[in-house]
C-alpha positions as CSV (number, residue, x, y, z in Angstrom):
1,X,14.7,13.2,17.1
2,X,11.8,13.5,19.6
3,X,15.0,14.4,22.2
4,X,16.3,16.9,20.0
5,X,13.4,18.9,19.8
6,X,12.8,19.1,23.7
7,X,16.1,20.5,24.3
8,X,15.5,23.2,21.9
9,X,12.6,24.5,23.9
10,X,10.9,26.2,21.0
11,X,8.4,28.9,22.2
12,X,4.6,27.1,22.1
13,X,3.5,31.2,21.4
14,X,-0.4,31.4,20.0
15,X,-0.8,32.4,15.8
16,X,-2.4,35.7,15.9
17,X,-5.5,33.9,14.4
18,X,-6.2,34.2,11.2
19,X,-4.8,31.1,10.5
20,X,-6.9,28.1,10.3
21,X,-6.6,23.9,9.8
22,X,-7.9,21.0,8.3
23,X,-7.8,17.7,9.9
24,X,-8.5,14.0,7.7
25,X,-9.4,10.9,9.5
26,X,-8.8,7.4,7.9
27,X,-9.8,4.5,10.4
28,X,-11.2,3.8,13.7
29,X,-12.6,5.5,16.9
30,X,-9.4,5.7,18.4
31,X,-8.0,7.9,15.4
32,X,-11.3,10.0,15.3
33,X,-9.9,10.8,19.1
34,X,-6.6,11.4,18.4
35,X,-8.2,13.9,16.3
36,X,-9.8,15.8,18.3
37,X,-6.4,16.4,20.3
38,X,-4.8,17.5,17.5
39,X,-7.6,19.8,16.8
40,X,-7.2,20.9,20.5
41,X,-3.7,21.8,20.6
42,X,-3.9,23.5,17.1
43,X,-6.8,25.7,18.7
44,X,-4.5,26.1,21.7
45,X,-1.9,27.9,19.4
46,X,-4.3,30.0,17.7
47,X,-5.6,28.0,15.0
48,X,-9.2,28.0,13.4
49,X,-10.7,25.3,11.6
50,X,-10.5,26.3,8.0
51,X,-13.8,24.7,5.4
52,X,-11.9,23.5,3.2
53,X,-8.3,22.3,2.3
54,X,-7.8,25.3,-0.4
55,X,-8.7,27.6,3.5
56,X,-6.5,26.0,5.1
57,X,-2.7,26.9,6.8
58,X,-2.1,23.6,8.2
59,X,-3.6,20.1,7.0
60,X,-3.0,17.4,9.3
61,X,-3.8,13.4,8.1
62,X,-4.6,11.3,10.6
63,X,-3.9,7.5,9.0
64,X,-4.5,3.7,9.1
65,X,-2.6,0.8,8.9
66,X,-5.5,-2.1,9.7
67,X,-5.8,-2.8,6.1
68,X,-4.2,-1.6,2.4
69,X,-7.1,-0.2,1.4
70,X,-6.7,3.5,3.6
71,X,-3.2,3.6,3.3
72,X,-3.9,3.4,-0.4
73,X,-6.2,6.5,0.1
74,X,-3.5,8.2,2.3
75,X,-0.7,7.4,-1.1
76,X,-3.8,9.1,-3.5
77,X,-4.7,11.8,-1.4
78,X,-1.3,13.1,-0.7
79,X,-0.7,12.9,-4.2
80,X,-3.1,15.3,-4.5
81,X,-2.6,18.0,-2.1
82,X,0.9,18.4,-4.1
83,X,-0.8,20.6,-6.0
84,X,-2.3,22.7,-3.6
85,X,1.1,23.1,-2.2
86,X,2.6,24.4,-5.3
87,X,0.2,27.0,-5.2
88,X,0.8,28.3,-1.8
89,X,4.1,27.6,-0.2
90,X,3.0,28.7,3.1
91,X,1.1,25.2,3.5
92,X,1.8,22.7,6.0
93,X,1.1,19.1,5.5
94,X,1.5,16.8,8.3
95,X,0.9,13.5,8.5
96,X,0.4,10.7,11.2
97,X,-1.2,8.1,13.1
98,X,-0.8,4.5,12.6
99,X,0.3,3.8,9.1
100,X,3.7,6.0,10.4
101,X,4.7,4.0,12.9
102,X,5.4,1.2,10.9
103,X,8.6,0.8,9.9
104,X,10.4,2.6,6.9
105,X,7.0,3.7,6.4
106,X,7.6,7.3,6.7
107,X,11.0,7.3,5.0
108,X,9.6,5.9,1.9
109,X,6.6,8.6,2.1
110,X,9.1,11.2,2.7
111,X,10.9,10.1,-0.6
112,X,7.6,10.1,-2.7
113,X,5.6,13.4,-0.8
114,X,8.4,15.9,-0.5
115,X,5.9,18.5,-0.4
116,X,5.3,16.9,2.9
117,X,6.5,18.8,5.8
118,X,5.8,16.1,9.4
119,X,6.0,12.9,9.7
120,X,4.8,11.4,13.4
121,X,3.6,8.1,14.4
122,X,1.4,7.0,17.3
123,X,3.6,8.0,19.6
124,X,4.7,11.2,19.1
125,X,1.4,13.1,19.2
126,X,1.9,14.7,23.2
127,X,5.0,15.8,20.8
128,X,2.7,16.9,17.7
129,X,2.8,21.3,18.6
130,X,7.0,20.9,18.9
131,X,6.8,18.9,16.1
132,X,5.4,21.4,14.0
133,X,6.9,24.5,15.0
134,X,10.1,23.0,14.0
135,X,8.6,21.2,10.8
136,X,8.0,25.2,9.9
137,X,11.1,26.0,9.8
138,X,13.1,22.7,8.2
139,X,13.5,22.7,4.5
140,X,13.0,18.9,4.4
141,X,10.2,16.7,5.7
142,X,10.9,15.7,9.9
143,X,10.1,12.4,10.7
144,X,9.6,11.5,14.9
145,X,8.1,7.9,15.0
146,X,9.9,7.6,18.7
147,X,8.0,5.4,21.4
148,X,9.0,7.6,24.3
149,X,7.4,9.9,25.7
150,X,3.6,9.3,25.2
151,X,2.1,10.6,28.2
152,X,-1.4,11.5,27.3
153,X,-3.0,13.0,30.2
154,X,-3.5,16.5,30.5
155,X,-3.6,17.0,26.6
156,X,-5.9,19.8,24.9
157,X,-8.7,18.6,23.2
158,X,-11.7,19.8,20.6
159,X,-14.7,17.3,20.8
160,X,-16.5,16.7,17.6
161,X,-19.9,17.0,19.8
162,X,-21.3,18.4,22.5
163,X,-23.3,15.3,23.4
164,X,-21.3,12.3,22.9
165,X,-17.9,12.1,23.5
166,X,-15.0,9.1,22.9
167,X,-13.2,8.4,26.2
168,X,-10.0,6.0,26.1
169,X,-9.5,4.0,29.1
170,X,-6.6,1.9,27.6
171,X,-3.7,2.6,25.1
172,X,-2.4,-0.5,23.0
173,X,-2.7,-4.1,22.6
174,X,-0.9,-7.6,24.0
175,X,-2.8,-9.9,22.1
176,X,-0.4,-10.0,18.5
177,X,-3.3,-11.7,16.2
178,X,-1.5,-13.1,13.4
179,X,-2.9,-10.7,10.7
180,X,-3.1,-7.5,13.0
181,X,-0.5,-4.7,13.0
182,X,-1.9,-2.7,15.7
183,X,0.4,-3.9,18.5
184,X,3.2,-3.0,16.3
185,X,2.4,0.5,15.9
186,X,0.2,1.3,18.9
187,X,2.4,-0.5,21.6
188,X,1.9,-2.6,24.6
189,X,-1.4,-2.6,27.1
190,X,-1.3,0.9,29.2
191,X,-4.3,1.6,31.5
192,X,-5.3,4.8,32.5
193,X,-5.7,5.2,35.9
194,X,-9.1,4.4,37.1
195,X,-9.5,7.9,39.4
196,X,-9.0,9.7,36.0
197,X,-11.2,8.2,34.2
198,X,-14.0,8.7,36.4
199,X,-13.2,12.2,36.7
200,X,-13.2,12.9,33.0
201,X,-16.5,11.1,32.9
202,X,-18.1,12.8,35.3
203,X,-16.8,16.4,34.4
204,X,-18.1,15.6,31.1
205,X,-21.9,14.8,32.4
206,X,-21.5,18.4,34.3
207,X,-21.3,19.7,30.4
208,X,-24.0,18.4,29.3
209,X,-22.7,15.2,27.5
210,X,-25.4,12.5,27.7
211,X,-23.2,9.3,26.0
212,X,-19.5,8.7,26.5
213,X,-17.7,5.6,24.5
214,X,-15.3,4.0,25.8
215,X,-12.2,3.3,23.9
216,X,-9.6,0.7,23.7
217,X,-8.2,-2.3,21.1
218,X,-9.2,-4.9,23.9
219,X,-11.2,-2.7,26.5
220,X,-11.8,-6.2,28.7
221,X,-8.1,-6.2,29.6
222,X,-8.6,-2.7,31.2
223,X,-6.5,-2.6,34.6
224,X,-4.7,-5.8,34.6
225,X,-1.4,-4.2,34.1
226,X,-2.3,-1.7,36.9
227,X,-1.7,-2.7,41.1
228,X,-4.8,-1.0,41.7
229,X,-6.9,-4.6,41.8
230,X,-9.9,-3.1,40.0
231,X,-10.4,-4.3,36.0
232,X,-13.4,-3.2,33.6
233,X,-16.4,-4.3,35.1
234,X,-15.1,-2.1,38.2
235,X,-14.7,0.9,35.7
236,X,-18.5,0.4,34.5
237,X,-19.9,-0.2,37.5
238,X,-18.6,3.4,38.7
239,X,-19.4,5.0,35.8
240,X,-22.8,4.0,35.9
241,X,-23.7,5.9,39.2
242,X,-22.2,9.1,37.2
243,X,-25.4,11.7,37.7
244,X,-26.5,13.4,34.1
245,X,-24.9,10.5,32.3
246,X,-27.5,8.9,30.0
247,X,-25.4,6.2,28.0
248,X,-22.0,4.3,28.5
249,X,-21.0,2.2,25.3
250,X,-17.8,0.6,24.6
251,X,-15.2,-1.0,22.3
252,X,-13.9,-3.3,21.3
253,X,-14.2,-6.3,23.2
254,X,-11.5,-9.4,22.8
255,X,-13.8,-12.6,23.4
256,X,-11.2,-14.7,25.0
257,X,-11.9,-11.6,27.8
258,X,-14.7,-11.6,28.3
259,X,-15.6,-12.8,31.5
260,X,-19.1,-13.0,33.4
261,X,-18.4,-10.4,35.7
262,X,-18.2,-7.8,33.0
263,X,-21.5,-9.9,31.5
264,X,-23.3,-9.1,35.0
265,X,-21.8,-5.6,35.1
266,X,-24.0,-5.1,31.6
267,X,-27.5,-6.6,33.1
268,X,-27.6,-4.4,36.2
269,X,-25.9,-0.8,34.3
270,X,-29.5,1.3,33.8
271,X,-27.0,3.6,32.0
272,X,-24.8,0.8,29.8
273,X,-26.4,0.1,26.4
274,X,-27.7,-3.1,25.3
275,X,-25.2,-3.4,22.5
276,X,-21.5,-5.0,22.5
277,X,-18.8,-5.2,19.5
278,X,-17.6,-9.1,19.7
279,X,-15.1,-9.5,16.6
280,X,-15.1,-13.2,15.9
281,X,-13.0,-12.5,12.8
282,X,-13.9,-16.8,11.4
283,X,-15.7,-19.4,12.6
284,X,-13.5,-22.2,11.5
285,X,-11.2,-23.9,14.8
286,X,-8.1,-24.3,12.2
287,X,-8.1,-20.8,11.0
288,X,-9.1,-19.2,15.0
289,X,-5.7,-21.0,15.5
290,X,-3.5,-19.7,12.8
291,X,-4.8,-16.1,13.9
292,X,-3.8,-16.3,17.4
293,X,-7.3,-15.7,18.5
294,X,-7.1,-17.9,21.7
295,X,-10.8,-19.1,21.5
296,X,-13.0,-21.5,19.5
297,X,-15.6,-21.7,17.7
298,X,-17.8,-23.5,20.5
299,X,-16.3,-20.8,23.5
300,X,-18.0,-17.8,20.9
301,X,-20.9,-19.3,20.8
302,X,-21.3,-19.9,24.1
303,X,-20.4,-16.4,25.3
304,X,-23.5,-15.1,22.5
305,X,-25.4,-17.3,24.1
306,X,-24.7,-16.5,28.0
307,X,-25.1,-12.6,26.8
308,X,-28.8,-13.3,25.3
309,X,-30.0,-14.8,28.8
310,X,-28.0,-12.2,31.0
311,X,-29.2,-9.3,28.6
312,X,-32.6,-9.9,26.6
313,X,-32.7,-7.6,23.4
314,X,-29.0,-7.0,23.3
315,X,-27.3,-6.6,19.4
316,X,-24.8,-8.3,19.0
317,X,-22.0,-7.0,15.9
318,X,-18.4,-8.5,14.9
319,X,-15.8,-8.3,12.3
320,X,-15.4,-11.2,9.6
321,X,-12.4,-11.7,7.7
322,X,-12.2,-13.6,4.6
323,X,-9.1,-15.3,2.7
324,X,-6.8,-15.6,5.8
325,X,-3.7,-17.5,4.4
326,X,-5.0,-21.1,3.8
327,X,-8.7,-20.8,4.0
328,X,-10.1,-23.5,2.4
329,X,-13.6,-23.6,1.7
330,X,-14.6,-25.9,4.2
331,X,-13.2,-23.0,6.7
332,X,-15.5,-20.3,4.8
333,X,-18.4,-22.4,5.0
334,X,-17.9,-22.8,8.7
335,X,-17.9,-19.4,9.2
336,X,-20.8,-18.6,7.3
337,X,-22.8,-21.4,10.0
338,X,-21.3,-19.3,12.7
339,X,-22.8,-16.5,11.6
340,X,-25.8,-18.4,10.7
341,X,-25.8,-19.5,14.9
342,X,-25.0,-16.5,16.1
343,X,-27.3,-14.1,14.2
344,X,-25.5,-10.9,14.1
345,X,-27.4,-7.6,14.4
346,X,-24.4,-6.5,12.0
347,X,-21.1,-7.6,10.8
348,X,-18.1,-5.9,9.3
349,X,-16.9,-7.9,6.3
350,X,-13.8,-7.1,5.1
351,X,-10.8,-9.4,2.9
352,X,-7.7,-10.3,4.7
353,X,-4.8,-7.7,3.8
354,X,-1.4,-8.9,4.3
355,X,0.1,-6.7,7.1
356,X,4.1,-6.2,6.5
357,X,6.0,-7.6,9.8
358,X,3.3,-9.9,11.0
359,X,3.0,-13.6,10.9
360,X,0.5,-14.3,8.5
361,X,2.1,-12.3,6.1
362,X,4.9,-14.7,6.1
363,X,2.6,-17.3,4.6
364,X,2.7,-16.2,1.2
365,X,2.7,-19.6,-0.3
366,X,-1.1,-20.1,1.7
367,X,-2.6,-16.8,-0.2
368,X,-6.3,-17.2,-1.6
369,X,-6.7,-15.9,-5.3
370,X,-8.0,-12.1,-5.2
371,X,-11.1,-13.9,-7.6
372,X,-12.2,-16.8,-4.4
373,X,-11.8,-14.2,-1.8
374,X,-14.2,-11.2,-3.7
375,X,-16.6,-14.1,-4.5
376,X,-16.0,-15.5,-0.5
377,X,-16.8,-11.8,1.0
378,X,-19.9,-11.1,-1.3
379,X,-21.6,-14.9,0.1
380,X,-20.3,-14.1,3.7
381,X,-21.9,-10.2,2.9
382,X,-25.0,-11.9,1.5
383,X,-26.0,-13.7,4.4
384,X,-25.4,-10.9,6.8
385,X,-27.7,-8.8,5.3
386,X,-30.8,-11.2,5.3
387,X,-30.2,-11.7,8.9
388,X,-29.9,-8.0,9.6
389,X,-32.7,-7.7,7.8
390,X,-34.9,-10.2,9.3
391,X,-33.2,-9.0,12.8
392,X,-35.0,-5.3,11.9
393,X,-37.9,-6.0,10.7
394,X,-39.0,-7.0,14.3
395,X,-38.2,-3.9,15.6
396,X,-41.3,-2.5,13.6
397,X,-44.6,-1.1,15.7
398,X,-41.7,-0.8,18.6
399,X,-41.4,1.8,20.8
400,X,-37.6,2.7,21.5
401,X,-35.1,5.8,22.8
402,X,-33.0,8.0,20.5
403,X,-30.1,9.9,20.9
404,X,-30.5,12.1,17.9
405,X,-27.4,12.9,16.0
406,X,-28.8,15.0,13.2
407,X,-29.9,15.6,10.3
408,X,-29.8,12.4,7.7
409,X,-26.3,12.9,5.4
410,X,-28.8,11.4,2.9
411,X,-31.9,13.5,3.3
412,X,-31.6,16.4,5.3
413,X,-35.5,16.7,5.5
414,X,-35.2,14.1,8.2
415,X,-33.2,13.7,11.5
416,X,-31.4,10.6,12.3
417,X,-30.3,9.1,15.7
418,X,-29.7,5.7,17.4
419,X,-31.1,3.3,20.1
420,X,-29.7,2.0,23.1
421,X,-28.6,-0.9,20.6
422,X,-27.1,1.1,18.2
423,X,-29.7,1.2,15.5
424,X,-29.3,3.9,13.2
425,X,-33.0,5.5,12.7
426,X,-34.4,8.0,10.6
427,X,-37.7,10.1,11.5
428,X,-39.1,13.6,10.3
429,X,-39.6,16.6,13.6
430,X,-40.3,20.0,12.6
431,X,-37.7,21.2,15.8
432,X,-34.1,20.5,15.6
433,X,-33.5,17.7,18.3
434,X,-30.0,17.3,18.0
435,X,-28.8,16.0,21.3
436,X,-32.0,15.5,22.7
437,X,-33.4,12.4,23.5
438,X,-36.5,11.2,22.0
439,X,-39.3,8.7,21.6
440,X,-39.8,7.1,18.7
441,X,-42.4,4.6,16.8
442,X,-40.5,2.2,14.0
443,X,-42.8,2.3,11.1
444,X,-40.1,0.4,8.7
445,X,-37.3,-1.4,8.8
446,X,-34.3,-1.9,6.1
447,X,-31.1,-3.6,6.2
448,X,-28.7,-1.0,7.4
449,X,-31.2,1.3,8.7
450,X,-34.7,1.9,10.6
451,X,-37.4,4.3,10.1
452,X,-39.8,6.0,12.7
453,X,-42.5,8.2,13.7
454,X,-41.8,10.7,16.5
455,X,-44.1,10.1,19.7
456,X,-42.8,12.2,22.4
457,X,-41.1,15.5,23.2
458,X,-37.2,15.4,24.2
459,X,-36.6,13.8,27.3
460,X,-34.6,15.6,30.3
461,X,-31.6,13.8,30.7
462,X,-31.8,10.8,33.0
């Protein structure tokens, strides 16, 4: 299909401009990315954001397929925008990302959304502005879920901020974890050059951007499929000398890779923030195993460990899963001692969801009742937040650097921004200091969040 649409050579002309679109994000950092380039090639034909999905000409959904519980949002909210299309006929509704690639995916959403115009998996979005003008003109929904053709350099691109930016250093994922779809629908490991990288980094701190992130499923392969002998310590090591650059964080971070050259890149960066995204996803040997995690229980700790004496003060978060295809309880309670051990900053708790063409959702017969794993994730949940808690509460009379962000979403009387370890923290400033950095006092501490007093004037980038 993707083929067809080349040959045509439709004409990428500009909208005149009074047109305008809506992007919708379900999932992670690497979607909010892929985002922003479809928000930069809409803007490169013409397009304007719209403020709502009643302004809008164009409404592209950008999806999920990590668990059930977006793609159940994707089902509801394409449901709704039916009627919005009835109303004007003019709408486009595209829809993409992830939870498309998979098969038969988009064929059964094309039979239930026929108001639907695109379908386009992960792999099609260099394809995304031929894909639309020809989804304007097709009287039933196109569907391009191809895995040729995904160069992505060069691509347009509308950042969400003008101060931090997401920047992907590699595309896909070798690892095939039992429960995980991603390598299905995101494809194998693909570096981006190293040269590249550093050039979009550093053009980036000549704007003004003080924090980049960088982005990939398991950033610590970075390189090894490239002949250029250099792997992800290399990368931060460069991109640490990048003038105007303030902050360097990354995700996410495999632990079977990570190795103590990219522990000692992290203790000398002045620039590379004291925080790092471990997923340990259990702490029971038996279930490590059926996941295809490649490490144990013992190896984790001992990486948390090596990472506390190399980098004093670092916070440490992971993913938990709970009711993996024969968990016993023994398992669970094994986890919960890991996280007792390892004393997360934060953890993302989430129950297993059975992923259609992977191995563990060939155990059927193993599956934990819906009851034991609600009651398993509210204990697991329980305990993280007393640690987290505790963890905080240290933090208070501490002096510590912000990246402000904003206002609060909760309180807009207050500004919020985070530390160097990723500490969400809200203080009161009678300037706005969005993208400045700032000095703070924590005078409180909570389990998801920390408050402060401002104590100095925004800093001058470093």
């Amino acid at each position: 299909m993707a083929r067809e649409i080349q040959e045509m050579e439709l004409p990428l002309q500009p909208e005149s401009g009074d047109k305008s679109y809506l992007t919708i994000t379900f999932g992670c950092q690497a979607n909010e990315f892929d985002t922003e380039v479809l928000a930069g090639m809409l803007e490169s034909l013409g397009y304007r954001p719209a403020a709502s999905p009643e302004e809008a000409d164009i409404i592209v959904v950008n999806t999920c397929a990590v668990r059930r519980k977006p793609e159940e949002k994707v089902a509801a909210l394409l449901g709704r925008l039916k009627s919005l299309k009835e109303k004007k006929e003019s709408l486009i509704i595209a829809v993409g990302g992830c939870m498309i690639q998979q098969p038969d995916v988009a064929a059964e959403l094309a039979r239930r959304f026929r108001h639907v115009n695109l379908f386009f998996g992960t792999h099609a979005l260099p394809r995304f502005p031929q894909l639309l003008q020809q989804a304007q003109v097709n009287r039933r929904p196109l569907i391009d879920i191809e895995e040729n053709g995904d160069c992505r350099e060069g691509l347009p691109m509308r950042r969400s901020s003008s101060f931090r930016a997401w920047v992907p250093v590699i595309y896909g994922c070798n690892n095939f974890c039992s429960y995980c779809i991603v390598p299905y629908v995101r494809g194998r490991e693909r570096s981006r050059p190293f040269d590249e990288i550093v050039r979009e980094v550093r053009s980036l701190a000549e704007k003004g951007y003080l924090e980049v992130t960088l982005l990939g499923q398991n950033v610590n392969s970075y390189g090894h499929d490239l002949d250029e002998g250099r792997d992800f310590a290399d990368l931060l090591e460069a991109l640490d000398r990048i003038d105007g650059l303030s902050r360097i964080r990354f995700l996410t971070s495999h632990p079977k890779d990570l190795s103590p050259r990219l522990i000692k890149a992290m203790r000398s960066g002045s620039k590379i923030c004291e925080h790092l995204h471990l997923p340990a996803q259990a702490g029971s040997n038996r279930i490590l195993q059926l996941m295809n995690r490649r490490y144990t229980r013992e190896r984790y700790l001992e990486l948390v460990e090596r990472l506390r004496e190399a980098i004093p003060g670092i916070a440490l978060t992971t993913d938990l899963m709970v009711g993996f295809p024969g968990e016993t309880e023994e398992d669970f309670q094994q986890t919960l001692a890991l996280v007792e051990e390892a004393r997360f900053d934060q953890a993302f708790t989430f129950i297993y969801s059975p992923r259609r063409g992977t191995r563990a959702a060939e155990m059927k017969k193993e599956e934990i009742p819906a009851d034991e794993k609600r009651e398993r994730l509210r204990r697991l949940a329980r305990l993280q937040n007393e640690i987290s808690l505790q963890i905080n509460r240290t933090l208070v009379g501490k002096r510590v650097e912000l990246l402000v962000e904003g206002k609060s979403k909760n309180n807009p009387a207050m500004q919020s921004g985070r530390t160097r370890t990723n500490k969400l923290v809200h203080f009161a400033a009678e300037e706005d200091l969005t993208g400045k950095l700032v000095e703070v006092e924590i005078t409180a501490a909570y389990t998801w969040y920390l408050a402060g007093k401002l104590l100095e004037p925004a800093k001058a980038p470093a």
